[in-house]
C-alpha positions in Angstrom: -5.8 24.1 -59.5 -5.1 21.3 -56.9 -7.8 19.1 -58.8 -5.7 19.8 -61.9 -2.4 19.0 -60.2 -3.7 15.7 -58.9 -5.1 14.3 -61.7 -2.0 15.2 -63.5 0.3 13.5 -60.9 -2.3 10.7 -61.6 -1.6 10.5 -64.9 2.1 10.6 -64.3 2.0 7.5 -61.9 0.3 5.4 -64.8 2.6 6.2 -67.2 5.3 5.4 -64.4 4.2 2.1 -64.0 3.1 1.2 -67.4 6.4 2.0 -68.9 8.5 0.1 -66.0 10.5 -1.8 -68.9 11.4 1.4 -70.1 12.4 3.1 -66.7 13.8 0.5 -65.1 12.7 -0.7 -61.6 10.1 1.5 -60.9 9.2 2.4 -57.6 6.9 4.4 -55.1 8.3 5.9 -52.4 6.1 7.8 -49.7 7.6 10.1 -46.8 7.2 12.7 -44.0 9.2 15.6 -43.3 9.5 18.5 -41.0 9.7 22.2 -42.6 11.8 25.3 -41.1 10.9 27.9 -43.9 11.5 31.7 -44.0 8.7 33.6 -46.6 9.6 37.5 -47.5 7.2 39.6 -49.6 6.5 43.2 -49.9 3.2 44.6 -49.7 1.3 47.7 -50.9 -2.0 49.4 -49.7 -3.6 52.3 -52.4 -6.3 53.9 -50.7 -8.7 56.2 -53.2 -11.1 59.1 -52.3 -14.9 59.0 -53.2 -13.8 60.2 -56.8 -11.4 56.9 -57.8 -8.4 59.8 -57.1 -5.3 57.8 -55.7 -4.7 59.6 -52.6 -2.1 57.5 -50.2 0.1 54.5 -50.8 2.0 53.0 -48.5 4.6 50.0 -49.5 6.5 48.0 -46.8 8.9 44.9 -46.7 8.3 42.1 -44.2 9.4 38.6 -43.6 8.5 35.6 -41.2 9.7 32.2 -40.8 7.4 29.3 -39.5 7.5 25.2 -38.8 5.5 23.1 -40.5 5.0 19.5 -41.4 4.7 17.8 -44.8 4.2 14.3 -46.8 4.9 13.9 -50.2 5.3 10.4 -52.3 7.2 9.9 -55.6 7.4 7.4 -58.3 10.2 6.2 -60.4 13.8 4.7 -60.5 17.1 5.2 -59.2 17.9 8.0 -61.6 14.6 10.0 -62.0 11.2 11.0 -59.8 7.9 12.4 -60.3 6.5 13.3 -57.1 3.9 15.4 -55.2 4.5 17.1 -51.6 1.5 18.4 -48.8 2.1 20.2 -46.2 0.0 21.0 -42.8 -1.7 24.8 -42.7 0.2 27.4 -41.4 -0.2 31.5 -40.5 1.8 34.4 -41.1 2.1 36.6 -37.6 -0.6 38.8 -37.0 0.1 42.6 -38.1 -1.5 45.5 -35.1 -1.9 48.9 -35.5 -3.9 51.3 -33.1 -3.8 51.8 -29.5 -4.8 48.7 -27.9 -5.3 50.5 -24.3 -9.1 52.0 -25.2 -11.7 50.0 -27.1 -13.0 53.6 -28.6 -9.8 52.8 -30.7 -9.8 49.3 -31.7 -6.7 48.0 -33.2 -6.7 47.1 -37.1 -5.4 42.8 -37.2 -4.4 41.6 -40.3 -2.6 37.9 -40.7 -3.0 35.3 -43.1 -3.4 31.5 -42.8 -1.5 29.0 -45.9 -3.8 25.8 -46.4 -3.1 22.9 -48.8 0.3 23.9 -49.9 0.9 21.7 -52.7 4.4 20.7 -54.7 4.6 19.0 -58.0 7.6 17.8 -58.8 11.0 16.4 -60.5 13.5 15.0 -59.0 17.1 13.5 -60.7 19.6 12.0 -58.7 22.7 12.9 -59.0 25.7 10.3 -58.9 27.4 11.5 -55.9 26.7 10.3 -52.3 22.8 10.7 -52.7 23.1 14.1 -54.0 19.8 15.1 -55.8 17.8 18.0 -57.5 14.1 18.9 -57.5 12.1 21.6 -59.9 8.8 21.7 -59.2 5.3 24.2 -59.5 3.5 25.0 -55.9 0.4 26.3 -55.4 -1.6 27.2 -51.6 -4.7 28.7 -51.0 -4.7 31.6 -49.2 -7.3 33.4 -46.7 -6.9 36.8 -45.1 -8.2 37.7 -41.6 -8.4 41.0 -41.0 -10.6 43.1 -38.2 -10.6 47.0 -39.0 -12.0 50.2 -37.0 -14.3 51.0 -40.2 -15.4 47.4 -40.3 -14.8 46.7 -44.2 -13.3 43.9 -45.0 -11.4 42.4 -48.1 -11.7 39.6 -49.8 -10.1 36.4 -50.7 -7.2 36.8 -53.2 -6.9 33.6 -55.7 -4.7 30.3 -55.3 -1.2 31.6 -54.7 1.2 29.9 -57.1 4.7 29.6 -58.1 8.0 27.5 -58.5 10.5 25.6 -56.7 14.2 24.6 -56.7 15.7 22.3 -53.9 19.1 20.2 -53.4 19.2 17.4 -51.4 20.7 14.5 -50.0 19.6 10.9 -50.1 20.5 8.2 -47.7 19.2 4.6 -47.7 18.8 2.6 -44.6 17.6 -1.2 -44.0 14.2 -2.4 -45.1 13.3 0.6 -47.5 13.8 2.8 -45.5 15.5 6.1 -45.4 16.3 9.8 -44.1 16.6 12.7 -46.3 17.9 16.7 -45.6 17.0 19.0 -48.2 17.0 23.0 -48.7 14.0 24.7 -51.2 13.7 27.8 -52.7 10.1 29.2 -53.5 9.1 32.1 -55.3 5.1 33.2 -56.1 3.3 35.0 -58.2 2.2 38.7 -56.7 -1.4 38.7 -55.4 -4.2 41.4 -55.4 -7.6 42.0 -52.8 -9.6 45.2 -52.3 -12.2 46.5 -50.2 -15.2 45.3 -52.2 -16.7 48.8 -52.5 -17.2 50.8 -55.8 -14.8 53.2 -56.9 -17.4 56.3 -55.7 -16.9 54.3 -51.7 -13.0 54.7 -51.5 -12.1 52.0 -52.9 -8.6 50.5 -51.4 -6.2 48.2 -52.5 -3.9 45.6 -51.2 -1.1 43.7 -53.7 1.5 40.7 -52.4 4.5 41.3 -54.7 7.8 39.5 -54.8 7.3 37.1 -52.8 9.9 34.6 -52.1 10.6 31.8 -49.3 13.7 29.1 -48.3 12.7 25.6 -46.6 15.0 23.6 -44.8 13.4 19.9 -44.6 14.3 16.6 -42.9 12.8 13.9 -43.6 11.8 9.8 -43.1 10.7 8.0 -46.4 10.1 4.0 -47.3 10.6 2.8 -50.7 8.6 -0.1 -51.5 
């Protein structure tokens, strides 16, 4: 998916700049940013016997917030954007249950790291003191670490993807240069792992659902 998204935004920056008579003055404009983001999701765990039987579910609701950094560069004109946003790896907060006073007893750890969080985007300005708006479609891969008692692990759900809406605000300084604040909303398609075992080895399950997140961003660009 992220080879798709590139060559895509590829795409989008030759058409940009082959169709500059028709856009206007077009223009690439590259920045870095700082991220304060809050992510909520609620997950489920079905644990099945030796005969497939569903015997326990358990569902709970959590949420974390985490700082992260980002760049991202656009092309276009005054009025509208294409652009494409990275940000730096970060990790949910580690989950433990168990008594971790006697190592007979290990605790279970479960936490899961976000790499290559990717943002494809639109953005239209909107004529009124640098207000703008940005839809876009995100994508992240996504690995689970997790140390159990039993010592079965699961494996590594797919890209996690979704959408994004942000508002913004846009001020120019001198020499290209400029400073932008910005809040984002995500929201992700649900995820599934299991256990890896057959459905004779109690096969469990573990499903992401409803996941949704808010970024607040500042940011430095240059227009050039």
């Amino acid at each position: 998916m992220k080879k798709v998204l590139l060559i895509i935004f590829a795409g989008m920056l030759s058409f940009s700049q082959a169709n500059a008579n028709i856009l206007g003055d077009a223009s690439l404009t590259v920045g870095m940013g700082y991220n304060e983001a809050v992510f909520a999701a609620t997950g489920q765990e079905r644990n099945h016997d030796e005969s497939g039987t569903l015997r326990t579910t358990v569902e709970e609701y959590g949420a974390f917030n985490e700082e992260f950094a980002s760049f991202f560069i656009e092309a276009g004109n005054d009025q509208l954007s294409l652009g494409i946003s990275v940000a730096s790896k970060f990790n949910t907060p580690e989950n433990i249950s168990g008594d971790e006073r006697t190592l007979s007893n290990a605790a279970n750890r479960v936490s899961a790291e976000f790499e290559n969080f990717m943002n494809i985007y639109g953005l239209v300005r909107i004529p009124l003191g640098g207000l703008y708006a940005k839809v876009g479609y995100a994508s992240a891969d996504v690995s689970v670490k997790n140390t159990s008692r039993s010592g079965v692990t699961y494996g590594q759900p797919e890209d996690l993807s979704g959408y994004t809406v942000a508002f913004g605000w846009d001020q120019q300084l001198a020499n290209g240069f400029g400073i932008r604040a910005e809040i984002q909303g995500h929201e992700f398609d649900d995820v599934e792992v299991n256990n890896g075992v057959a459905a004779t080895g109690n096969i469990n399950y573990i499903k992401i659902s409803d996941m949704i997140g808010a970024t607040g961003t500042i940011a430095i660009t240059k227009t050039f």
